[in-house]
N, C-alpha and C positions, 0 to 999 in steps of 0.2 A: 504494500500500500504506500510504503513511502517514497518506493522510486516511480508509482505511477505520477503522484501527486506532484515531485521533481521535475520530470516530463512535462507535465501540462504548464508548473510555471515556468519551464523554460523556452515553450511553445509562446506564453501567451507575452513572457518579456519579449520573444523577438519580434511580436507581433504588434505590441505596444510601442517599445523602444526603438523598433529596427532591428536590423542586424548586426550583430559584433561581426569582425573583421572574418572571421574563422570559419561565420556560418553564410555569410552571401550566398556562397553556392548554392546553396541547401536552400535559402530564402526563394532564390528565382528560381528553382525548381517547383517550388511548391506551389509559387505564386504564377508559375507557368502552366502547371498541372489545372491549377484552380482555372488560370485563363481560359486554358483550352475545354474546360466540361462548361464553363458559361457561355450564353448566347443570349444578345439582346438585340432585338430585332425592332424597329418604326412601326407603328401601323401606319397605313397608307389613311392619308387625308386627314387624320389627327394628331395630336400631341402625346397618345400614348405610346409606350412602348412592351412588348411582350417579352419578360424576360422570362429563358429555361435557365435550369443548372440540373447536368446528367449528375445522376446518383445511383445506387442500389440501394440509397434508403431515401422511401420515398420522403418521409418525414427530413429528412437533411435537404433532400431537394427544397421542399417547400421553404422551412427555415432561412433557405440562403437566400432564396429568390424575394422574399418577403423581405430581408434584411435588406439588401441591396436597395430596394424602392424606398423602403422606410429610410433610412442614411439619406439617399438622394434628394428625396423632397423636407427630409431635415439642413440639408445645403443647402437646398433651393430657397427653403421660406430663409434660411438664415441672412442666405444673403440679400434674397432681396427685402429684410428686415436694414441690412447695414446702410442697401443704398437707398431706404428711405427715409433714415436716421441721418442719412449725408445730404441728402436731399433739404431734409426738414432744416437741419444747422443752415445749410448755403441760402435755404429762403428765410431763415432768420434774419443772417445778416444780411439779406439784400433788404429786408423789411427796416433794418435798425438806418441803412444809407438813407433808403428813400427817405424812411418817416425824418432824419434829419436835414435831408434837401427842404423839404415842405417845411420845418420848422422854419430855416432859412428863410425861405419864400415868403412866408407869411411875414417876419418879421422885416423884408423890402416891403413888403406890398403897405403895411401899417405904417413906416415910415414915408413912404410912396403918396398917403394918406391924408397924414399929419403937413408936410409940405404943404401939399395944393388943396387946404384946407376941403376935403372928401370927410364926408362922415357915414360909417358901415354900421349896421345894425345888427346885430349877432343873435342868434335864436340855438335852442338846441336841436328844436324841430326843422329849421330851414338854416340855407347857407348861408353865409355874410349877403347884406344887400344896401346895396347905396340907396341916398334916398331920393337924390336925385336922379337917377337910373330907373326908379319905379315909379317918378312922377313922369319921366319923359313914356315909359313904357304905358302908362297910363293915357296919355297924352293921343298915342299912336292907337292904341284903340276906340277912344273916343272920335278920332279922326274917320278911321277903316271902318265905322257906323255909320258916320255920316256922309260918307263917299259912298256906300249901299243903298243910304235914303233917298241919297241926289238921283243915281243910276236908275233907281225901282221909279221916281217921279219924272224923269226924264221919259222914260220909256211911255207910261200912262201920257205923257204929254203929247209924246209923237203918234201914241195910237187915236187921240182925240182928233189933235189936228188933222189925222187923213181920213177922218171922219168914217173908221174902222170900228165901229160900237158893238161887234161882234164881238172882238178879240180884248173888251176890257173885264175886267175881274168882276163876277157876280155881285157884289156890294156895287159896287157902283153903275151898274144897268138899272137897280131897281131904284136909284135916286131920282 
């Protein structure tokens, strides 16, 4: 019993640690042995793959075959764990530049301000707004109403003139 148990840790050190100098040979034999009874093969038109591993016990077959997928998609998640941990850092710091450009910015835009005496109204619900900027914007719609008015009484005027009384709007036939 205790030189089986010898055995195995000195199987699972070279397995674990590698090979000491002494045993390579023996390493890429075994690990050639192992090559050669594995097969992994693509499915066509998906992302899986079918792995065998030849055995005389069936149960080792399976084991291996099972092991191999599991390790694989423990790599896989792992890494693509790391590169969205490197991801997430890099868009940190692109978030800490920008949010300090903007800081910038704002602090011209306020001096920008204060100069050519601008006064901005700050809400938490809406964006900065000038107040002259929303009287002019105001201005422009009261305009764009009354240029609708002019256009809709223009029209009624030309239909009257050509003495077209078919083509005026029902309210005003029965005047």
């Amino acid at each position: 019993m205790a030189l089986a148990q010898k055995k195995n840790t000195g199987v699972s050190q070279v397995f674990a640690a590698g090979p000491a100098r002494a045993d390579r040979e023996v390493y890429q034999r075994v690990l050639e042995r192992f090559e050669g009874r594995l097969q992994i093969d693509p499915i066509n038109r998906s992302r899986l793959v079918n792995i065998q591993f030849d055995s005389h016990d069936p149960a080792l077959a399976a084991r291996v075959a099972n092991s191999l997928a599991e390790n694989y998609i423990e790599q896989n998640l792992q890494a693509r764990w790391t590169a969205t941990q490197k991801a997430a850092d890099w868009l940190s710091q692109q978030l800490s530049g920008v949010k300090a450009r903007l800081e910038k910015s704002e602090e011209h835009l306020q001096d920008y301000a204060r100069r050519n005496d601008l006064v901005f109204l700050e809400s938490d619900k809406e964006p900065s707004r000038n107040v002259e900027n929303e009287q002019v914007q105001q201005l422009q719609e009261e305009l764009t109403k009354a240029e609708a008015q002019r256009y809709e009484k223009e029209a009624l005027y030309r239909v009257v003139e050509s003495g077209d009384y078919e083509h005026l709007p029902g309210e005003l036939k029965a005047r």
